[in-house]
LUMDOTOR-893304 format. One line per field, with one value per residue: residue in one letter; x, y, z of N, C-alpha, C in turn. Coordinates in steps of 0.05 Angstrom, whole numbers, always signed. Atoms other than C-alpha are relative to their C-alpha. Layout:
BEGIN
res a/...
n_x X/...
n_y Y/...
n_z Z/...
ca_x X/...
ca_y Y/...
ca_z Z/...
c_x X/...
c_y Y/...
c_z Z/...
//
This chain:
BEGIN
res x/x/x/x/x/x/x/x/x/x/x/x/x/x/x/x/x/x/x/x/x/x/x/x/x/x/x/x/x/x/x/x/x/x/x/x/x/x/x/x/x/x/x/x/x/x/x/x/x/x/x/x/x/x/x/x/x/x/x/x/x/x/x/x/x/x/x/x/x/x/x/x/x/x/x/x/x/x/x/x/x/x/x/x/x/x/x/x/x/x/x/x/x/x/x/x/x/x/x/x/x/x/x/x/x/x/x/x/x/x/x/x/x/x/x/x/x/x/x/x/x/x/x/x/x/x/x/x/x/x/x/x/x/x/x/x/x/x/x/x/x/x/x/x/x/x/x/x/x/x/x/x/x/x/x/x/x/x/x/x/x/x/x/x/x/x/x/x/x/x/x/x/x/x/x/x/x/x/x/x/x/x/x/x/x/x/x/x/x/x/x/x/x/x/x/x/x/x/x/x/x/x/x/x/x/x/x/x/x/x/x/x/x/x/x/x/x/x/x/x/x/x/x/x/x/x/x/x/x/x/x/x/x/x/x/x/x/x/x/x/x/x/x/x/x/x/x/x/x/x/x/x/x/x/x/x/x/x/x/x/x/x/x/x/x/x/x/x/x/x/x/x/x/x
n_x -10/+3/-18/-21/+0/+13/-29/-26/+14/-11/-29/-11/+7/-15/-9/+3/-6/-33/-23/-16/-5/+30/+7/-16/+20/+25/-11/-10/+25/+20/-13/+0/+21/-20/-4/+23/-8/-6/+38/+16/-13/+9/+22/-7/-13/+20/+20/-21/+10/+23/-5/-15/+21/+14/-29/-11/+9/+16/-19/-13/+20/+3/-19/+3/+20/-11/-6/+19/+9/-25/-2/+36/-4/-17/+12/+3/-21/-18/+16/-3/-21/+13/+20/-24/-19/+11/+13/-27/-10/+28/-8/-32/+15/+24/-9/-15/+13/+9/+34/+6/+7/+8/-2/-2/+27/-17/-36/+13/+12/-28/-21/-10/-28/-2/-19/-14/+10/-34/+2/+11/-28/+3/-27/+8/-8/+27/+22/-7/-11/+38/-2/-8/+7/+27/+0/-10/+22/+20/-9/-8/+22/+10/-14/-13/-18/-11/-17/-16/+28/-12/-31/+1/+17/-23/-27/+17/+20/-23/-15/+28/+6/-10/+6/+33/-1/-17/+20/+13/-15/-5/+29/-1/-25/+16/+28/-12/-6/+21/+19/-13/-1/+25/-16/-6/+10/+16/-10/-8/+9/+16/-18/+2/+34/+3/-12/+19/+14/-12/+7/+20/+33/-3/-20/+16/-17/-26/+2/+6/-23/-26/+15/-2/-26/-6/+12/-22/-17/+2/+13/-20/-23/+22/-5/-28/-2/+16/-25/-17/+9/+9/-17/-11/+15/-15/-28/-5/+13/-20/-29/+4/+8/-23/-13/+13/-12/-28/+1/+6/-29/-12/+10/-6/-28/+17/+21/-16/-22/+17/+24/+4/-2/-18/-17/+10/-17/-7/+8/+29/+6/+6/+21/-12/+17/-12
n_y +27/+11/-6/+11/+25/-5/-13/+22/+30/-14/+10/+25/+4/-10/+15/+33/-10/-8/+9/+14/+34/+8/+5/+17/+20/-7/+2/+31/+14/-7/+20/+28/+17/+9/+28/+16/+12/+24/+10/-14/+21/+24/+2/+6/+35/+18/+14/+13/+24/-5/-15/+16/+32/-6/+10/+19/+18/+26/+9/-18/-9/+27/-10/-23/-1/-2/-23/-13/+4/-16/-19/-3/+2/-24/-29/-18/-6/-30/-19/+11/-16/-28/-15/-16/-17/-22/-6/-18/-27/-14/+0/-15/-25/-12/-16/-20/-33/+5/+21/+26/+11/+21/+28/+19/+17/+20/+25/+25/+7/+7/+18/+26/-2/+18/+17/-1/+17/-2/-1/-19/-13/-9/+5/-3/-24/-13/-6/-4/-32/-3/+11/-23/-35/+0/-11/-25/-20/+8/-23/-28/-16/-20/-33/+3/-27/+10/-6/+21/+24/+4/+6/+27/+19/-2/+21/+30/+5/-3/+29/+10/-5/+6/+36/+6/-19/+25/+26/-16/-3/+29/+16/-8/+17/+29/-3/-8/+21/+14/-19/+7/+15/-9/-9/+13/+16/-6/-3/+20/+15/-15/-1/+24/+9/-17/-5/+20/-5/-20/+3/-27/+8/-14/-28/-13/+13/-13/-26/-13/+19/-18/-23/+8/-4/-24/-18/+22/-6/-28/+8/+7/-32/-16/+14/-1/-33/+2/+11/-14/-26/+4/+3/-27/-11/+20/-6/-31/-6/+15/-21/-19/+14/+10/-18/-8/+19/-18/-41/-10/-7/+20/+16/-14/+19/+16/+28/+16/+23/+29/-1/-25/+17/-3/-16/+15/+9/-11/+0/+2/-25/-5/+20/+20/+39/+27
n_z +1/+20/+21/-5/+12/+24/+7/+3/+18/+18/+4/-7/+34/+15/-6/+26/+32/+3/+3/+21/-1/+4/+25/+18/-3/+9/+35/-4/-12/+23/+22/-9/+29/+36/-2/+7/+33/-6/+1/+25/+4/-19/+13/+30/+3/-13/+20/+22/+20/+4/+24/+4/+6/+25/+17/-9/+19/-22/-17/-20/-10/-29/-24/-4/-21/-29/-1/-14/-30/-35/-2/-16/-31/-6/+3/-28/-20/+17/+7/-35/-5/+7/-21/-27/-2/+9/-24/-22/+14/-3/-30/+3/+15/-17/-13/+0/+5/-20/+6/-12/+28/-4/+24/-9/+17/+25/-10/-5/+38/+6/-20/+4/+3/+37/+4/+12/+22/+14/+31/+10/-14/-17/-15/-36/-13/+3/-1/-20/-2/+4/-30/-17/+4/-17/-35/+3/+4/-27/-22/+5/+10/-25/+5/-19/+12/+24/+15/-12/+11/+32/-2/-19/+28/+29/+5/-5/+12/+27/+0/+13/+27/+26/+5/+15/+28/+8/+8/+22/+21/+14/+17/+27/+19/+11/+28/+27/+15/+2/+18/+21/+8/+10/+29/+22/+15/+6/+32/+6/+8/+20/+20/+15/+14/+26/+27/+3/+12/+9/+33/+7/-12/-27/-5/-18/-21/+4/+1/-27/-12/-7/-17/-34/-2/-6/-22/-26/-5/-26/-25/-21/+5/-16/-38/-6/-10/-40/-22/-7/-10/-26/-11/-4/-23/-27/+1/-11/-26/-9/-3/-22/-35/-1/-10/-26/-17/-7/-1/-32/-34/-18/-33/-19/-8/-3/+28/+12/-2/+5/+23/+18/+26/+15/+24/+15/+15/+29/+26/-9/+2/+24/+23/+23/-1/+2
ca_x +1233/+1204/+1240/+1299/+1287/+1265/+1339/+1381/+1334/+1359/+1432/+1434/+1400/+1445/+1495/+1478/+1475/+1544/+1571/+1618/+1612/+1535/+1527/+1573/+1531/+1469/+1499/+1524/+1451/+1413/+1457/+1429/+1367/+1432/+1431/+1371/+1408/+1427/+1353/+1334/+1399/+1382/+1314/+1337/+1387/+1324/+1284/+1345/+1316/+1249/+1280/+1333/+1281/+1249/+1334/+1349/+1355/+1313/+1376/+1401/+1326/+1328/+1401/+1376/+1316/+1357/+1392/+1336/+1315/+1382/+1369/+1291/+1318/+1377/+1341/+1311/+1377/+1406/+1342/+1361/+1431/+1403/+1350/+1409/+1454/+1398/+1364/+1432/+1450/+1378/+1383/+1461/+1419/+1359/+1408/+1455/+1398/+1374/+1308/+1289/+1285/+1235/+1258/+1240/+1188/+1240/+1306/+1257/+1237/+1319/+1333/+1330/+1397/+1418/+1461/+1528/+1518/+1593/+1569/+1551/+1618/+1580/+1619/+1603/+1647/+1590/+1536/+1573/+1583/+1498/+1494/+1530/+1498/+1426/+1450/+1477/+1409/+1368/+1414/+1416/+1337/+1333/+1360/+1420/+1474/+1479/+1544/+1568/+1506/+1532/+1602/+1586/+1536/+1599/+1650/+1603/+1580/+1646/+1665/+1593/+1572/+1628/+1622/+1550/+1574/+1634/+1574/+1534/+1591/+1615/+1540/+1551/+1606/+1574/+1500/+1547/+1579/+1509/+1485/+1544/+1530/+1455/+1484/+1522/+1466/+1410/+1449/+1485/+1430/+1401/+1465/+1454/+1382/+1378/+1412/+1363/+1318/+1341/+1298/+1254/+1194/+1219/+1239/+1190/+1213/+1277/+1269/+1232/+1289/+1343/+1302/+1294/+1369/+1385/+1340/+1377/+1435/+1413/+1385/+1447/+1499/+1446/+1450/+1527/+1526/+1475/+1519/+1579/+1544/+1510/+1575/+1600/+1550/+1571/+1640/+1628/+1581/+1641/+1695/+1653/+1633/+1697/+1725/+1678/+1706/+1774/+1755/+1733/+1752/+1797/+1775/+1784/+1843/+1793/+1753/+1815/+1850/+1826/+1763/+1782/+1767/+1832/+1870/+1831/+1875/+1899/+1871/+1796/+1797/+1804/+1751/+1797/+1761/+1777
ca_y +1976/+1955/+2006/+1977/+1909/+1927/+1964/+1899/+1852/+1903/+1897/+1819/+1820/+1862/+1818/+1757/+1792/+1817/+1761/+1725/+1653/+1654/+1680/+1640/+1582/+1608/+1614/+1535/+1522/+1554/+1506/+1448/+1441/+1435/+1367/+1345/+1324/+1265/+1249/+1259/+1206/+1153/+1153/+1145/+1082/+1047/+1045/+1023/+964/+990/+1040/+982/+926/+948/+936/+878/+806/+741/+723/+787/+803/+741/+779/+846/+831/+805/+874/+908/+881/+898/+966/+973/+946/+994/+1056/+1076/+1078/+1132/+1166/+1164/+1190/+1260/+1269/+1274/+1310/+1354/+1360/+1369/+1436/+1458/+1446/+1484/+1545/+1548/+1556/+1604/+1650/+1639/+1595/+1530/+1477/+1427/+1361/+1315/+1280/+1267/+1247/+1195/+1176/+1168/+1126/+1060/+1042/+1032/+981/+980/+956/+942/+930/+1001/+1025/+1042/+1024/+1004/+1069/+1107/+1080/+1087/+1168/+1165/+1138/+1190/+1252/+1228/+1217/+1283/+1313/+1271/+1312/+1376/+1394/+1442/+1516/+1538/+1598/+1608/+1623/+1565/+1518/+1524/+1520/+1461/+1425/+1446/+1409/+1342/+1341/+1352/+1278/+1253/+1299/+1293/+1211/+1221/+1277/+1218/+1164/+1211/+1224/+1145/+1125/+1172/+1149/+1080/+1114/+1144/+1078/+1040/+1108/+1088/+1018/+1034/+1080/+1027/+974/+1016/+1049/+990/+951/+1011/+1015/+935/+933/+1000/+989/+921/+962/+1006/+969/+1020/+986/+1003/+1076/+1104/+1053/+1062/+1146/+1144/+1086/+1146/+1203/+1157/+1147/+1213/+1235/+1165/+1201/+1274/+1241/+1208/+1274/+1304/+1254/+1249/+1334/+1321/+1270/+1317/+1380/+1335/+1310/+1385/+1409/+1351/+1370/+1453/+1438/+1388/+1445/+1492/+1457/+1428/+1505/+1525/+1475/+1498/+1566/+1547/+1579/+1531/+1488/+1513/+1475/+1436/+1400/+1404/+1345/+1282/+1305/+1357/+1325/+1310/+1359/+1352/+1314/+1353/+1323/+1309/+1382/+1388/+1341/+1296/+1223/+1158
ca_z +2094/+2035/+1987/+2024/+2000/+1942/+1924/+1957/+1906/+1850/+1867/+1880/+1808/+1780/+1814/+1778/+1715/+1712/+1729/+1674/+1697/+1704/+1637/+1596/+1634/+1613/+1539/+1545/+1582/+1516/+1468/+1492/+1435/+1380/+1411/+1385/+1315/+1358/+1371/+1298/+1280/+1336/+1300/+1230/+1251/+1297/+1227/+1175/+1157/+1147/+1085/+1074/+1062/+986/+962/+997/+968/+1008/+1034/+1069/+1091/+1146/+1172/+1168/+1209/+1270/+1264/+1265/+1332/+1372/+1343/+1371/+1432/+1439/+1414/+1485/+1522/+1464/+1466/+1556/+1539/+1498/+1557/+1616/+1582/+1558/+1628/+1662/+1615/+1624/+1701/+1698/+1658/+1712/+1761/+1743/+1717/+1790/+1780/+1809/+1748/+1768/+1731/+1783/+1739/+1681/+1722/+1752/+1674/+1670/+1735/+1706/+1688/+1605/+1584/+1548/+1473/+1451/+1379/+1374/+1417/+1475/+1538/+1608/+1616/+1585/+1616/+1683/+1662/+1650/+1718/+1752/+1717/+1737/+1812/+1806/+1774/+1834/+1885/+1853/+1856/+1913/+1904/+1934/+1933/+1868/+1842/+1895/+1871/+1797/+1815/+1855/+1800/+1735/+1782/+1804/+1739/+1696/+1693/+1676/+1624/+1589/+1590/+1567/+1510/+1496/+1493/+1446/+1398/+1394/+1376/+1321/+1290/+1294/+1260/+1208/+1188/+1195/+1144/+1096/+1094/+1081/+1020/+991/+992/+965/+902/+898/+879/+837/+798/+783/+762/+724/+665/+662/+655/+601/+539/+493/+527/+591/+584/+627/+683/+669/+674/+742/+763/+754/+786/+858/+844/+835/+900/+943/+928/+953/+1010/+1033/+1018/+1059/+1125/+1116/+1129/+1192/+1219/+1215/+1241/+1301/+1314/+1315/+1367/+1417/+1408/+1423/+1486/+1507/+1503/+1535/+1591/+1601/+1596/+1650/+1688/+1682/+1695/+1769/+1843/+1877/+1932/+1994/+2020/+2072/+2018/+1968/+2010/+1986/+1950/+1902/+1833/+1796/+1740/+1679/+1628/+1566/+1512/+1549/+1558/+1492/+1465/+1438/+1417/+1446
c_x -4/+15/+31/+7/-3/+37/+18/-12/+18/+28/-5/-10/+8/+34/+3/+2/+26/+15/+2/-12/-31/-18/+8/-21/-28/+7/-7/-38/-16/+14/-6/-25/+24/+4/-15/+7/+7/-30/-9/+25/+1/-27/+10/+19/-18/-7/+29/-18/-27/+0/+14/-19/-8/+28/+11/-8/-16/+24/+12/-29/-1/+28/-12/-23/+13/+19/-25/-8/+19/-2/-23/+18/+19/-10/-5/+28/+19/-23/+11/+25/-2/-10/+24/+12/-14/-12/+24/+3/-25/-2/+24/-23/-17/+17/+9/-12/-14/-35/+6/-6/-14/+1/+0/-12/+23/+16/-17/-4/+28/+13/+8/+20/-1/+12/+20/-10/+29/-1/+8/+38/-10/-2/-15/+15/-30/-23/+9/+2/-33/-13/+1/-7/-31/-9/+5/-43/-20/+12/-4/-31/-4/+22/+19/+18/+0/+21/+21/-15/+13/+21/+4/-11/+22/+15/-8/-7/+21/+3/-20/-7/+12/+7/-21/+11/+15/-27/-15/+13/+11/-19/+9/+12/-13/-31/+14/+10/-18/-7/+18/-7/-28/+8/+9/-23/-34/+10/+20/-21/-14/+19/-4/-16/-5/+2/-23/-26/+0/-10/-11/-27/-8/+11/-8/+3/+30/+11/-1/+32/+25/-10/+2/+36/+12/-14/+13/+22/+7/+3/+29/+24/-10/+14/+19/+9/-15/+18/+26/-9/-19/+27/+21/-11/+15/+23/+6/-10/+29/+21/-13/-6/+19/+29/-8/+5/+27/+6/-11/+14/+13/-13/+5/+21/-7/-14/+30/+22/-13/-29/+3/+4/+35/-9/-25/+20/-7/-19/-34/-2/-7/-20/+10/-20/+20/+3
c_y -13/+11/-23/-26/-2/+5/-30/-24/+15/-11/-30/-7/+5/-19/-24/+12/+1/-16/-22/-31/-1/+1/-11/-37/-2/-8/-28/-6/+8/-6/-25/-13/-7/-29/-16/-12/-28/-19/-15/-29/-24/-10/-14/-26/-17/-5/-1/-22/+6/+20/-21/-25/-6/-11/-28/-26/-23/-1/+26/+8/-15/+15/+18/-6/-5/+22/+14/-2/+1/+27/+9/+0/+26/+33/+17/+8/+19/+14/+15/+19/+30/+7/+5/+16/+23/+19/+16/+33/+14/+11/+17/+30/+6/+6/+23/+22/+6/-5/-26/-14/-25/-22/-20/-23/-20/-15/-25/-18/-9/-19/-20/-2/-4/-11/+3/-22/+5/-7/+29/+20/+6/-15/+2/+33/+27/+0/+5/+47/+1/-8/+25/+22/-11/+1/+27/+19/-5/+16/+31/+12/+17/+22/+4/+28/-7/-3/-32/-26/-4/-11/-34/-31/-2/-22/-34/-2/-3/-29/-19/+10/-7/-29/+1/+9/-22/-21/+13/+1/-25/-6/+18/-10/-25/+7/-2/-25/-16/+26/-14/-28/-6/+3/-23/-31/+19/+6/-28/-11/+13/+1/-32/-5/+26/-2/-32/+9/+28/-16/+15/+1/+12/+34/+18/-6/+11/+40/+5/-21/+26/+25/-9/-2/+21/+14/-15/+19/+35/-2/-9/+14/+15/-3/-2/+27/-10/-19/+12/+25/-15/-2/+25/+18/-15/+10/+31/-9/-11/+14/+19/+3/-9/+30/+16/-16/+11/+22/+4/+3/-26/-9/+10/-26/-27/-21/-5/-30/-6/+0/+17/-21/+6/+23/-19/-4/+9/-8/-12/+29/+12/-10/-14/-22/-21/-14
c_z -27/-31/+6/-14/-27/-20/+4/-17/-22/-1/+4/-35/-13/-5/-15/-19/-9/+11/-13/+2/-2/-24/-17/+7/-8/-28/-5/+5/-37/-30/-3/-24/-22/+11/-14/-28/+13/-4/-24/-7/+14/-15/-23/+9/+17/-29/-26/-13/-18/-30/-9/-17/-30/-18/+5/-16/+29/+21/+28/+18/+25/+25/+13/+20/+29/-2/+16/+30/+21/-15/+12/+30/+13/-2/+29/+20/-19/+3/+39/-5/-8/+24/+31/-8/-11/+24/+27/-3/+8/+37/+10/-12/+26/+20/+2/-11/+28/+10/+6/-23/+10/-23/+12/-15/-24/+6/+14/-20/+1/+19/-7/-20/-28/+13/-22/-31/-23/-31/-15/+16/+28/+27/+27/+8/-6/+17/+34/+4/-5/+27/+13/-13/+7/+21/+3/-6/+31/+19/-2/-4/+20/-9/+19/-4/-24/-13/+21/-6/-30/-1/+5/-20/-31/+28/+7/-28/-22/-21/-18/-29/-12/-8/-14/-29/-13/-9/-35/-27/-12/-14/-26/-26/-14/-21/-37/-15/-6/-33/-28/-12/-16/-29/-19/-8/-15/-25/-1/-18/-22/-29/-18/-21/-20/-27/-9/-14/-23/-39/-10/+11/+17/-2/+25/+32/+6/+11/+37/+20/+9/+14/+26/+0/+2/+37/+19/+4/+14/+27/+19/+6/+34/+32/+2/+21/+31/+15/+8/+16/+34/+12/+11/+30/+24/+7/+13/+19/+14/+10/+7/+19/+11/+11/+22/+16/+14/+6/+40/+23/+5/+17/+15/+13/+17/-19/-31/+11/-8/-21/-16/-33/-16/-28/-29/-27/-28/-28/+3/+0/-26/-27/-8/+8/+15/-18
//
């Protein structure tokens, strides 16, 4: 009896292995740290002002500070959108390698609701797609068939993630133009005052003056590249979760009346932006 069992554990293991859809989900599930460039750019636009401040004149220092404080405030609900759509893919991975992913602890950490912050682009539709992938994680903690548990978690989950991945990719846009405007008041003001100091007295001033200028301007080449290469990541999980989507069984004719999630529209499939 026990070889017996022993042999049908083998095949059901082998089973999962070889098959296509569980590994391509696994793949997708062990892509989910290339998110963390979001993290790492949510960070860097909370403290702006705080690198911003040393360039600034009296007058812009009194704006910039009420900035600063709708970006403090906002920070936790982008740090909220990374952790679902990180926990979801992680949760999508433990299944389909057929492991239980306890994340009750975190999706509890995620219940309380964000809020839309239309400055930044981010959209009652968003926080309504961050919504529905946390109910989703709160349902989905108990083990189940697997290849019909996955199936089941990719098509409840299609709609959400890719609202959250959408949320993720607007903020960016918005960091990136916050990074630019940074850029232009920091060398801006270096380009003014430099040449000021450019008497024989000052040379030595002057010298280290073009050295921090020269490194400002590494520095911000630099975070331009990270903001395109985060925004690149978002964009592949998006189209491959999206093609695992489109890659699933049919409904069974029963559950396709009335509940079979709509056709996913052409150019969402494809990642296109709003």
């Amino acid at each position: 009896m026990k070889r017996c069992l022993c042999i049908l554990l083998c095949l059901l293991l082998a089973a999962c292995a070889s098959n296509p859809r569980l590994q391509e989900v696994r793949a997708l599930a062990g892509d989910a740290p290339k998110l963390a460039g979001f993290n790492d750019l949510s960070q860097r636009f909370r403290d702006t002002f705080q690198r911003e401040q040393p360039y600034l004149s009296a007058a812009a220092v009194q704006r910039e500070e009420a900035l600063d404080r709708k970006r403090h405030d906002a920070y936790p609900d982008f740090v909220a959108l990374h952790s679902a759509a990180t926990t979801y893919l992680r949760a999508l991975g433990a299944l389909a390698g057929g492991d239980t992913f306890n994340y009750g602890d975190q999706v509890q950490q995620m219940s309380h609701s964000i809020k839309a912050w239309p400055d930044t682009g981010l959209s009652d539709r968003h926080v309504n797609a961050y919504a529905g992938l946390v109910r989703l994680l709160l349902r989905s903690a108990t083990a189940r068939e697997q290849d019909q548990a996955v199936q089941a978690m990719l098509r409840e989950g299609y709609e959400p993630l890719q609202g959250t991945l959408d949320a993720m990719h607007t903020l960016l846009r918005y960091f990136n133009k916050n990074h630019d405007n940074e850029q232009r008041i920091v060398l801006g003001m270096l380009a003014v005052e430099i040449p000021y100091a450019d008497a024989p007295r000052d040379r030595l001033l002057a010298a280290l003056a073009r050295a921090h200028q020269q490194e400002k301007l590494k520095e911000y080449r630099l975070l331009g590249l990270r903001h395109t290469l985060a925004a690149q990541h978002i964009d592949a999980i998006r189209e491959r979760h999206a093609a695992l989507y489109r890659g699933l069984d049919p409904l069974p004719a029963t559950d396709a009346a009335g509940t079979a999630p709509s056709a996913i529209p052409p150019a969402t499939a494809q990642g296109a932006q709003p």
